[in-house]
C-alpha positions, 0 to 999 in steps of 0.5 A: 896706333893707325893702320890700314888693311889690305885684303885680296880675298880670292882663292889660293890658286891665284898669286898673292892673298893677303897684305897687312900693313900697319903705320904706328906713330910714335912723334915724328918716327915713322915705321911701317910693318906689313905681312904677306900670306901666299897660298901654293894650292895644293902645296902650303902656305907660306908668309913673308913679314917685315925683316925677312929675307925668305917666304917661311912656311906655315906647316900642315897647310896643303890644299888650301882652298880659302884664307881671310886674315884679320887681327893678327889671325889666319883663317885657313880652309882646306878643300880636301876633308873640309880641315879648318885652322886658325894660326895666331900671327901675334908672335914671332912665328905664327901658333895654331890656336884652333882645327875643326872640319868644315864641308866644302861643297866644290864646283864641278862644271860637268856636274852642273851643266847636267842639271835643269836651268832651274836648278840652283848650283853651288859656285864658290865657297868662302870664309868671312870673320865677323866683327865679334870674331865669329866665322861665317861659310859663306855659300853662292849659290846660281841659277842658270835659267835667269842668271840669278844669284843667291847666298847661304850662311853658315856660322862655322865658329864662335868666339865664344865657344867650340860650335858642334855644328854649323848654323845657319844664320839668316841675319847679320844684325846691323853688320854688313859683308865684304865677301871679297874681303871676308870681312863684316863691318859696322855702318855708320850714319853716313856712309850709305852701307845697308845692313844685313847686306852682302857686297859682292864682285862679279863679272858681267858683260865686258865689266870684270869688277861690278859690285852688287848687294845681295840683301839677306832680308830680301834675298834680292840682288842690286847694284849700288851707286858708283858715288858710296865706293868713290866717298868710302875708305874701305877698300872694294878692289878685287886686284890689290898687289903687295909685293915684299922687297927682298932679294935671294942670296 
């Protein structure tokens, strides 16, 4: 089987999250599968797959703050008391393997504009599922007086077992983050990717899309070169639409 994976990873309040679409081969047939997950903030979460007529609703998935979905798994955060889920999508409907409670420190731009310039401010929240499975809160984390940016991680789920408390890592071995993907991936020998490296979107200037490099060894932020995201097969765009063909009846 060969596929791709396209992942928009920004908040529920924004239209489409996640697009799935999987190619199997079989001789000179070829058939595409695909799954849509849509979060309505404060409302629910709702998928839309391959044969459906009508968007299903996952149920108890109100407050949706953040959701990466990898290997037919949803990961769900809410904003409201920090409830994380995991909905396995192998099956027919979508089942509920796993909850806990992660803290989800939100942005109050009131709050922030009453702090110091030299004070590091909380932006954004956001989930990343590692190669093994793990499940990484990832933190950024700004400070005004140089417009500086930083990172802080957490492992908030193992693979291999319930965690009690989340742990701060301050490494991700030979892995490298897609934050915008919520994903970490292996490099190669070739494909020019830094280990143990954040690749990151953020405005700037009239550029609404630059990619920067927040290396965790260093804690130092960079811009990488144009040419690794040209040659690259992994997917960087934040604006990735996929919009499922069906009509209401």
């Amino acid at each position: 089987m060969r596929g791709s994976i396209y992942l928009l990873s920004s908040y529920c309040g924004k239209i489409m999250k996640y697009a799935l679409q999987v190619t199997k081969e079989r001789g000179t047939e070829k058939t595409k599968d695909y799954l849509v997950v849509w979060g309505f903030r404060d409302w629910c979460v709702v998928y839309f797959k391959k044969g459906d007529t009508s968007w299903n609703q996952i149920p108890q998935t109100s407050d949706c703050y953040h959701m990466v979905y990898k290997d037919h798994k949803l990961y769900f955060l809410s904003y409201i008391k920090g409830i994380f889920k995991i909905f396995d999508f192998s099956g027919e409907t979508p089942q509920q393997t796993f909850q806990s409670c992660v803290r989800v420190e939100l942005f109050q731009l009131g709050r922030q504009l009453r702090l110091p310039s030299n004070s590091w401010t909380i932006r954004a929240t956001q989930l990343v599922v590692t190669e093994t499975g793990n499940v990484l809160k990832v933190e950024k984390w700004y400070r005004a007086r140089d417009r500086s940016l930083s990172f802080r991680v957490f492992k908030v789920y193992s693979s291999g077992g319930f965690i009690k408390k989340p742990e701060q890592i301050y490494s991700l071995g030979d892995e490298f983050m897609l934050l915008d993907q919520g994903i970490t991936v292996l490099p190669n020998n070739t494909d020019g990717f830094i280990r143990n490296s954040i690749y990151f979107s953020t405005s700037h200037g009239k550029n609404t899309n630059d990619i920067f490099i927040f290396n965790l060894e260093t804690q130092e932020t960079e811009r990488p070169l144009h040419t690794l995201f040209d040659s690259s097969p992994i997917q960087f765009s934040r604006v990735q639409w996929f919009l499922p063909g069906f009509t209401h009846t």
